[in-house]
DOGU-53211 format. One record per residue (C-alpha): x, y, z; chain; residue in one letter; residue number from 1. Coordinates in pm, 1 decimal. Example, Ala and Ser with C-alpha at 12.3 -4.5 7.8 and 13.67 -1.06 7.14 Angstrom:
BEGIN
PT      east     north        up  chain  resn  resi
PT    1230.0    -450.0     780.0      A     A     1
PT    1367.0    -106.0     714.0      A     S     2
***
This chain:
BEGIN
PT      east     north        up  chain  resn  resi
PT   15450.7   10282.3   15297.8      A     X     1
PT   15458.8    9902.4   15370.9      A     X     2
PT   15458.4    9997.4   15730.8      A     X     3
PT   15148.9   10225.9   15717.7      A     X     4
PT   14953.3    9922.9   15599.5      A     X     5
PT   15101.0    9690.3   15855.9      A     X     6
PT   14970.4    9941.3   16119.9      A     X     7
PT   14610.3    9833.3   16300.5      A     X     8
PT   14294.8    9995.1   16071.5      A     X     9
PT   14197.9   10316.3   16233.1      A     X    10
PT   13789.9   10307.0   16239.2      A     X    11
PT   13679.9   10641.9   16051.3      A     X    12
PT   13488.8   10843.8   16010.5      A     X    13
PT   13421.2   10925.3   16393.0      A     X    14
PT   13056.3   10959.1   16359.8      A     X    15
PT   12842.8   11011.6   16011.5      A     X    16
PT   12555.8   11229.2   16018.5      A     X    17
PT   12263.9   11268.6   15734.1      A     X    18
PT   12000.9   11551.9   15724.5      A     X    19
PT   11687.6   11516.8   15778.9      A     X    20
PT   11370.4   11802.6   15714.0      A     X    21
PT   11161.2   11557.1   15926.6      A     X    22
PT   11352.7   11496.6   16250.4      A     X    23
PT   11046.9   11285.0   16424.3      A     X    24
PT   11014.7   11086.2   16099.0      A     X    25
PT   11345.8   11015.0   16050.7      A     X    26
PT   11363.5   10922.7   16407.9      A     X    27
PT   11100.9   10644.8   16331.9      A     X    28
PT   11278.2   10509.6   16092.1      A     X    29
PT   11634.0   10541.9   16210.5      A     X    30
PT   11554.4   10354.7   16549.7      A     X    31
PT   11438.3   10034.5   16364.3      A     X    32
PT   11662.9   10013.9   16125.9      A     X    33
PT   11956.3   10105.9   16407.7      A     X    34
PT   11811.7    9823.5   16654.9      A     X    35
PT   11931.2    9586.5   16372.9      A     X    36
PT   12267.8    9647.7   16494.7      A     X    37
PT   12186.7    9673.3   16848.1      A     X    38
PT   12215.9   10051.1   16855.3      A     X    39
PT   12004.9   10276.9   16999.6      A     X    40
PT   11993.7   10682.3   17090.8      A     X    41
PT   12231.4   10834.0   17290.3      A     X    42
PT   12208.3   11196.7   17266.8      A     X    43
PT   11892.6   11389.3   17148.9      A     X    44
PT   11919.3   11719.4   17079.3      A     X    45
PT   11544.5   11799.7   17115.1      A     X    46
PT   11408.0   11970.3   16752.5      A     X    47
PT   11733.8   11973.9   16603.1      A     X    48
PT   11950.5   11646.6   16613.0      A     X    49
PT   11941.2   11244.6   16722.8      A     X    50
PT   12261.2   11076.0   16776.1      A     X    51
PT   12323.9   10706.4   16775.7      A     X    52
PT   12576.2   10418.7   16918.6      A     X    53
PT   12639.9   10162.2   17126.4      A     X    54
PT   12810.3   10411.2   17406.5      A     X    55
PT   12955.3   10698.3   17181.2      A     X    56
PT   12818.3   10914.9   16875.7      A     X    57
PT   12855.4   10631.8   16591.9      A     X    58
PT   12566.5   10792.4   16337.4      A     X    59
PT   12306.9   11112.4   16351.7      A     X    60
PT   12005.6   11243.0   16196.7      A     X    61
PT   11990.2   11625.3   16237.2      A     X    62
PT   11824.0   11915.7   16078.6      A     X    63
PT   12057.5   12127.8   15888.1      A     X    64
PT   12218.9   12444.1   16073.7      A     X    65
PT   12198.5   12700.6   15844.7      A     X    66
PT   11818.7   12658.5   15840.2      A     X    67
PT   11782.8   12511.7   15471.9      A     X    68
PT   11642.9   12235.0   15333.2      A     X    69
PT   11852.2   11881.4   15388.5      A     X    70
PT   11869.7   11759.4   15013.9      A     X    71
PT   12069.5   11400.7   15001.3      A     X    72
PT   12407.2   11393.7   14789.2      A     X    73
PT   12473.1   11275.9   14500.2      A     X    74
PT   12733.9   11012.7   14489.0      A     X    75
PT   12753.6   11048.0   14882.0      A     X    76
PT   12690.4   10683.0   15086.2      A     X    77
PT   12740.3   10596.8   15441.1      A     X    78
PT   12861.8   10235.2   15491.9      A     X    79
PT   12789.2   10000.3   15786.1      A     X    80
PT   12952.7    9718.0   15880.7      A     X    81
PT   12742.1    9398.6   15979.7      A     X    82
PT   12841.4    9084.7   16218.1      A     X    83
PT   12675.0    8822.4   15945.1      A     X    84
PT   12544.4    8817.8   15612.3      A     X    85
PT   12188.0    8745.9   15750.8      A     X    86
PT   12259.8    9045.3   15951.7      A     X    87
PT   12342.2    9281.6   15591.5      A     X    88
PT   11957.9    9074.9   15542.0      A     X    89
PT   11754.3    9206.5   15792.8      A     X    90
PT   11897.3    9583.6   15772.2      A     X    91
PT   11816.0    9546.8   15424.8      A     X    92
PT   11448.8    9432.9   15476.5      A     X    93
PT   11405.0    9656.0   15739.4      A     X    94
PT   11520.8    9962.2   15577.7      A     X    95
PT   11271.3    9872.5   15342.6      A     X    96
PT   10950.8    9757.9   15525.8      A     X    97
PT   11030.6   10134.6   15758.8      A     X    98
PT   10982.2   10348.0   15430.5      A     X    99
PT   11338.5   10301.1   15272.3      A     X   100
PT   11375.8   10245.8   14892.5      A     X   101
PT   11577.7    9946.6   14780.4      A     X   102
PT   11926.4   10001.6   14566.1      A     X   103
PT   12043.5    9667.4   14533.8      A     X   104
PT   11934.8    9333.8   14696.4      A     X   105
PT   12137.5    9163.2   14957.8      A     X   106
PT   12423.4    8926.9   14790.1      A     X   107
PT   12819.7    8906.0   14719.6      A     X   108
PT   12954.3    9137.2   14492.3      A     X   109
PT   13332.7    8963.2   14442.2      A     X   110
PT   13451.1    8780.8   14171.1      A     X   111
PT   13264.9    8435.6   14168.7      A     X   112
PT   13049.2    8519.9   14414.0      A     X   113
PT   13261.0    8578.5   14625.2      A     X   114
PT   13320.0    8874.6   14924.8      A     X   115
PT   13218.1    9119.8   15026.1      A     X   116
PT   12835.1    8977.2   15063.0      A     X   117
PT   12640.0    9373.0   15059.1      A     X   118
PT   12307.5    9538.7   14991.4      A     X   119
PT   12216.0    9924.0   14891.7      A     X   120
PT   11904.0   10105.9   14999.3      A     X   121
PT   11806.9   10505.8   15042.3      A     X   122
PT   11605.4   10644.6   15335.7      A     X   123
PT   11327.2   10814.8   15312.8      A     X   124
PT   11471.2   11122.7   15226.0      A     X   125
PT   11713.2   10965.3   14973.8      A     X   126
PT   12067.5   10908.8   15163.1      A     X   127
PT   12222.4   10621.6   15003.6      A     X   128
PT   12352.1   10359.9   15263.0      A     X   129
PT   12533.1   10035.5   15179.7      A     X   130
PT   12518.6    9740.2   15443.4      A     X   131
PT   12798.0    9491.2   15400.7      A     X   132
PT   13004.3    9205.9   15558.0      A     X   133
PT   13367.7    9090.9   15424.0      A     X   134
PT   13473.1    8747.0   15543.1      A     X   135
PT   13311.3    8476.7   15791.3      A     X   136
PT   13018.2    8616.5   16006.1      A     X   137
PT   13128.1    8679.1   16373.9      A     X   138
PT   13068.6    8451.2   16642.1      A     X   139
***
């Protein structure tokens, strides 16, 4: 077991996708808050699905294959990681300001203040996303 944890962290999942029933709206707001990160489109699957990354499929919006309504789960969340703390800031704000609904202000939530530093927000269509950093921002 000790070895398993000693191994390098595998990044999962491969690429998170949430539904959407509005793919152009959801596209609006998914390419602002995205650019926070530096990530922008990189496949678009025209009426049915956008895909986002820096050079692979990292996070999608799509419209739900078996033709139904995309409802957001409860207790599911989608967490991304950020470089900085004032970088969990401005995804926070500008989930917000692009139509978002706020779930929990940017700050630590440790012991003491202390790590990891993390806000909460839903889109539009109510997916619950978490922002967070753990440790010293990168250089």
């Amino acid at each position: 077991m000790n070895d398993i944890l000693l191994e390098k962290p595998r990044a999962l999942p491969g690429h998170s996708t949430v539904g959407t029933n509005d793919l152009d709206a959801a596209a609006a707001y998914y390419d602002k808050l995205l650019a926070v990160f530096g990530i922008g489109r990189v496949l678009v699957q025209p009426g049915r699905a956008i895909y986002y990354g820096h050079r692979t499929l990292e996070f999608g919006i799509t419209k739900p294959f078996n033709g139904q309504a995309a409802l957001a789960g409860n207790g599911n969340m989608i967490a991304f990681e950020a470089r900085s703390r004032a970088q969990v800031d401005a995804a926070h704000a500008t989930a917000l300001e692009a139509g978002g609904s706020d779930e929990g202000t940017p700050g630590p939530r440790g012991p003491n203040g202390s790590d990891p530093y993390c806000a909460y927000f839903r889109d539009p269509e109510g997916n619950k996303f978490l922002v967070y950093r753990t440790g010293p921002d990168e250089a």
